[in-house]
C-alpha positions as CSV (number, residue, x, y, z in Angstrom):
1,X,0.0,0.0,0.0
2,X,3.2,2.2,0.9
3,X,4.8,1.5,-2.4
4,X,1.7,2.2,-4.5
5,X,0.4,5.6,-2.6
6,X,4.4,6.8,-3.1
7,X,3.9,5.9,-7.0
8,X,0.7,8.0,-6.9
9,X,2.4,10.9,-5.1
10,X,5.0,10.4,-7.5
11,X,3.1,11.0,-10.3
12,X,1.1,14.0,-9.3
13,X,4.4,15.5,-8.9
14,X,5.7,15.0,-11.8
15,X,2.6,16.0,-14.0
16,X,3.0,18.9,-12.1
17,X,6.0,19.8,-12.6
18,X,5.4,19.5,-16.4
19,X,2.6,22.0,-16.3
20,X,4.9,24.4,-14.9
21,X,7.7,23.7,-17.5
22,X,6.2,25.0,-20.7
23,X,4.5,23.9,-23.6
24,X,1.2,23.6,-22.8
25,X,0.1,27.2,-22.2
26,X,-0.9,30.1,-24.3
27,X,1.7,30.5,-27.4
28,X,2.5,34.0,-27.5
29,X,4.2,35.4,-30.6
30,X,7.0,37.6,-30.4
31,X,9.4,39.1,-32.9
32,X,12.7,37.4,-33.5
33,X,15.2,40.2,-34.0
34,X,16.8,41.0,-30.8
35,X,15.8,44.8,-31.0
36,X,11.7,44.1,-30.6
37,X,12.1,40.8,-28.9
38,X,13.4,42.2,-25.8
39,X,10.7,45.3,-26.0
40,X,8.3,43.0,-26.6
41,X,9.1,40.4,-23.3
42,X,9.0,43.9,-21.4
43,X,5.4,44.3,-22.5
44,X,4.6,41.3,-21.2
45,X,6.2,41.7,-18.3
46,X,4.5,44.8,-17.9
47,X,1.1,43.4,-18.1
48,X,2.4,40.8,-15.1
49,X,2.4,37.3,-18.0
50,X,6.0,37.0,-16.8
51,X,8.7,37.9,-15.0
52,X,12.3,38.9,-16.2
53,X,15.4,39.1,-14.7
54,X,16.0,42.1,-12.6
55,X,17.8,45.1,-14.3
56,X,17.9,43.3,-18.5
57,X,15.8,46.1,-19.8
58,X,15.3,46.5,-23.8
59,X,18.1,43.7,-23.9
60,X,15.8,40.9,-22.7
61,X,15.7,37.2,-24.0
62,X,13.3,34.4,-23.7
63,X,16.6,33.0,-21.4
64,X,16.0,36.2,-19.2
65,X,12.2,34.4,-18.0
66,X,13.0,34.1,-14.1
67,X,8.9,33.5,-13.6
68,X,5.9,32.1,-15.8
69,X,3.3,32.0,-13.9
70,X,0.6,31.5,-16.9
71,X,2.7,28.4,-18.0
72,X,2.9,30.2,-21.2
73,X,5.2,29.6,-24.7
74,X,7.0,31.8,-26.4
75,X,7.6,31.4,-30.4
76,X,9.9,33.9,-32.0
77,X,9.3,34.9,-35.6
78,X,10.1,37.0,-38.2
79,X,8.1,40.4,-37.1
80,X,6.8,40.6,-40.3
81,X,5.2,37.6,-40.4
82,X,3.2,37.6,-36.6
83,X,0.0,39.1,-38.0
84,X,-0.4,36.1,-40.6
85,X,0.3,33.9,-38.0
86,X,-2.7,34.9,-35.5
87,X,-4.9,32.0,-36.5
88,X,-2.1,29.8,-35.1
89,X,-0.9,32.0,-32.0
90,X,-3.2,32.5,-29.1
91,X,-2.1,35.7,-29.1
92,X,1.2,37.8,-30.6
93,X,2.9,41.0,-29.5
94,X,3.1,43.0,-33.1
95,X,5.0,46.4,-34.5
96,X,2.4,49.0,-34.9
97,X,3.7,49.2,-38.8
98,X,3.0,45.4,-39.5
99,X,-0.4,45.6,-37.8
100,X,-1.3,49.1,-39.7
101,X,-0.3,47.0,-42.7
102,X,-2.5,44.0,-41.9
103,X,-5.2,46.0,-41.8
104,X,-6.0,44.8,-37.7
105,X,-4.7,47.8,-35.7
106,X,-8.2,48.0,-34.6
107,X,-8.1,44.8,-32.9
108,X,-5.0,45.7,-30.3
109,X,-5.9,44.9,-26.8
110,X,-3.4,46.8,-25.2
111,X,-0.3,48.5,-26.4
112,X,3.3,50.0,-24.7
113,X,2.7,53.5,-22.6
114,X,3.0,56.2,-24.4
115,X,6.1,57.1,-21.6
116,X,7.7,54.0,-22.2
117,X,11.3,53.5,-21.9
118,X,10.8,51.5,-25.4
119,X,8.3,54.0,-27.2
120,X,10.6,56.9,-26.0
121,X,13.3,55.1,-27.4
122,X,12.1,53.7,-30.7
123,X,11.1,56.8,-32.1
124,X,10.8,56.6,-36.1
125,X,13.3,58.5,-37.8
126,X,14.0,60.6,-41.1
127,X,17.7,59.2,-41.8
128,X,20.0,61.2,-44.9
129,X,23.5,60.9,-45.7
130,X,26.1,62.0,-43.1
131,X,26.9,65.2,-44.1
132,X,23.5,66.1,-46.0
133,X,21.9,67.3,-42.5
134,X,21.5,70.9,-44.3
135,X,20.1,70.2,-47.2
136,X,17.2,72.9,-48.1
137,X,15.3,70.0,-49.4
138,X,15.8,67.7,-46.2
139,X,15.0,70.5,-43.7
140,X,12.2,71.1,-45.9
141,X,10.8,67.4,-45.4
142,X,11.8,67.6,-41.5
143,X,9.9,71.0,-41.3
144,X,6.4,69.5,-42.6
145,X,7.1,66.2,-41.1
146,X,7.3,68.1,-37.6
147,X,4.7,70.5,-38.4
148,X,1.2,71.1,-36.2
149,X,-1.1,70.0,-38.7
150,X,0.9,67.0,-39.9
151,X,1.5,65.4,-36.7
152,X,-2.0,65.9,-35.5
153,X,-3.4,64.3,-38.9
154,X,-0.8,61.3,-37.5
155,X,-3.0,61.0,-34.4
156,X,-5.8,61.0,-35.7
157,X,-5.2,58.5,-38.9
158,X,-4.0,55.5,-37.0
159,X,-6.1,54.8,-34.1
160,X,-3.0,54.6,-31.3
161,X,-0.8,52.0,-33.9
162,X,1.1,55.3,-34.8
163,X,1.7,58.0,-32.7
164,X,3.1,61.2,-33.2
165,X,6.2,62.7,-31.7
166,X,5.0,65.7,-30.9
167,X,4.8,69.4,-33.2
168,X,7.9,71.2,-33.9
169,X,7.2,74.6,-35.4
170,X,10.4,74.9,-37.7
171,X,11.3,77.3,-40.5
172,X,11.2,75.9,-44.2
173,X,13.9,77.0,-46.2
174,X,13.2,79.0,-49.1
175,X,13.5,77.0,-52.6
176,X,13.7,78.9,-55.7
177,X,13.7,75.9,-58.4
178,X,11.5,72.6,-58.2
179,X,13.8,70.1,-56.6
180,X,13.5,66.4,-56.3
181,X,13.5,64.2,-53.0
182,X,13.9,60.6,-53.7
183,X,13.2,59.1,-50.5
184,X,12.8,55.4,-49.7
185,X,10.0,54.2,-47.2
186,X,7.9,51.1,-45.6
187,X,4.7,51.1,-46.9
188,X,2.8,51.5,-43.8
189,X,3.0,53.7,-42.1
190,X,5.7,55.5,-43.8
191,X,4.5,56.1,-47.3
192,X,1.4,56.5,-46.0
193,X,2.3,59.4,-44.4
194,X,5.1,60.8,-46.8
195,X,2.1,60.6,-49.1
196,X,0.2,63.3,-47.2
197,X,3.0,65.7,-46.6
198,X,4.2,65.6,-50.3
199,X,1.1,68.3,-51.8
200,X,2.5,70.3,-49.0
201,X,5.8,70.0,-50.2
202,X,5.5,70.5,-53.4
203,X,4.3,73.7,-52.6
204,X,8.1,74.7,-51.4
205,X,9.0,73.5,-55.0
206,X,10.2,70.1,-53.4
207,X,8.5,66.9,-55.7
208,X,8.7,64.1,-53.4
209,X,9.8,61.1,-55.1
210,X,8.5,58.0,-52.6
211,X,10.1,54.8,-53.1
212,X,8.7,51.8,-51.2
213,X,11.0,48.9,-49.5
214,X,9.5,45.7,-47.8
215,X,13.0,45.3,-46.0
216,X,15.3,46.6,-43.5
217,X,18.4,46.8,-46.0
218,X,18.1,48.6,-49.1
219,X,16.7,52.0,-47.7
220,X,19.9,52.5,-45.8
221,X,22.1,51.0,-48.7
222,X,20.5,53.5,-51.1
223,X,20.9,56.4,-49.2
224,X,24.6,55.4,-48.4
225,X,25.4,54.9,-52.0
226,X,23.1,58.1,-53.0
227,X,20.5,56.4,-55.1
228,X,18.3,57.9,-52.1
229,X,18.1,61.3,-50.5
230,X,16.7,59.8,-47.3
231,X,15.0,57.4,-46.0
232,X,11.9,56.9,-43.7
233,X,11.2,53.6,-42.0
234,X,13.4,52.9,-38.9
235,X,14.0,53.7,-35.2
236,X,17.3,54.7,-33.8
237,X,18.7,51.5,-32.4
238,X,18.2,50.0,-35.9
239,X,20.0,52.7,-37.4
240,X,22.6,52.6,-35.3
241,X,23.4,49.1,-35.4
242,X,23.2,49.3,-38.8
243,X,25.8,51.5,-39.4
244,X,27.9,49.5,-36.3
245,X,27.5,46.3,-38.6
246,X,27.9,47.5,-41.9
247,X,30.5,51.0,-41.8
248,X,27.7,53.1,-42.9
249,X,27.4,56.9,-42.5
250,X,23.8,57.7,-41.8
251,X,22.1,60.3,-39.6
252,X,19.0,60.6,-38.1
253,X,17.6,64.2,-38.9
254,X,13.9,64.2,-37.2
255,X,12.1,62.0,-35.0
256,X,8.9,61.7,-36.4
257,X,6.5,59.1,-35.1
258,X,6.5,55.8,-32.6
259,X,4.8,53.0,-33.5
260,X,3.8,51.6,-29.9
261,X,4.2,47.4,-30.0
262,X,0.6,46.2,-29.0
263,X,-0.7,42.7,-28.2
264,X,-3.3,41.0,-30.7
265,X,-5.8,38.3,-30.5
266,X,-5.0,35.0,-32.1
267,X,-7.2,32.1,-31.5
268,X,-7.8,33.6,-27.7
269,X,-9.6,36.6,-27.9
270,X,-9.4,38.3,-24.5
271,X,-6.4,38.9,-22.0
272,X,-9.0,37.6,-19.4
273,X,-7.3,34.4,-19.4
274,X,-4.6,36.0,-17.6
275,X,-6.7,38.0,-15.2
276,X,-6.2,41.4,-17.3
């Protein structure tokens, strides 16, 4: 009787102990790059799904999980990819420019403070050649970009996926011949908004070329190699590990926009499940 209640107690401990080591809890969906993966895990941390190792900030990884409370499993993907993979996640933690894109910004339940450490710090930025800081035609972009009416139409287009920086009333230089500003951009919500500001450009006799990348690379090559002007589609950290990895010599001129990382219903529909 000894022998076969300490095989029974030995076996609700160890299907216990496999509940608690992951795998069979909520999949949550992060991005894979280390930039938004760690900003991501401190959203979730925020929201009390887990608990990271004290003092790893905006360099968290999945190996930084002291505490998992809500037995739940990470799976890293390309960013890109997260909202296509709802139907298979529970839930996913998503860029505000891939959800814009996806057409379900709508659907966020809950995004990163607007005080953040990581929205404060993954600003969007207008990026040029070292050296091309002073370009009329530049300042000209920066000086819309910044301007009242633009960043207030930012607010009010994207439903808290995009948020504006905040207005900067600066002067536009004057232009006397039409000029060109080739300038390479996401889609969404970069484009998107380049595409507003360029009537109001063009009205300081600068024609706003917009060229649209789907990847990280090319912007920054181009405006390296000066097939761009600028560029519109990153935050800083990006930037300047870009430059760190690949001897590049490109500047932020404006900080335009964040795009505040928000969590997105998969095949779970509510943060209920963790008490939220």
């Amino acid at each position: 009787m000894k022998k076969f209640l300490a095989l029974v107690l030995a076996l609700v401990l160890a299907l216990s102990l496999a509940a608690c080591s992951g795998g069979t809890g909520y999949q949550i969906g992060i991005p894979a790059d280390a930039t938004n993966g760690g900003r991501a895990l401190l959203l979730l941390q925020d929201l009390g799904i887990l608990t990271l190792k004290e003092g790893v900030g905006l360099e968290a990884t999945e190996q930084d999980i002291v505490e998992n409370p809500h037995n739940v499993t990470i799976k890293a993907m390309e960013a890109a990819n997260l909202p296509a993979s709802l139907p298979d996640l529970d839930f996913a933690v998503i860029n505000g420019n891939y959800a814009s894109g996806a057409g379900i910004g709508d659907k966020v339940l809950t995004t990163e403070d607007a005080e953040s450490v990581a929205a404060q710090t993954y600003g969007n930025v207008v990026a040029v050649k070292e050296g091309r800081e002073n370009d009329p035609a530049v300042q000209a972009l920066v000086a819309v970009l910044m301007s009242g009416d633009v960043q207030a139409w930012i607010e009010e287009s994207y439903n808290g996926v995009v948020m504006p920086m905040g207005a900067q009333e600066l002067d536009i230089p004057e232009i006397a011949e039409p000029v060109t500003l080739k300038v390479g951009a996401s889609p969404s919500p970069h484009a998107e908004i380049l595409e507003h500001v360029k009537p109001l450009l063009a009205e300081h006799n600068v024609e706003l070329d917009i060229v649209e990348f789907d990847d990280y690379v090319m912007p920054n090559t181009g405006v390296e190699d000066g097939s761009l002007d600028a560029n519109y589609f990153q935050h800083q950290p990006y930037l300047n590990d870009f430059n760190a990895e690949q001897s590049t010599h490109i500047v932020s001129v404006a900080t335009v926009h964040y795009e505040p990382m928000g969590i997105y219903p998969g095949k779970t529909a509510s943060l209920d499940v963790f008490g939220k």
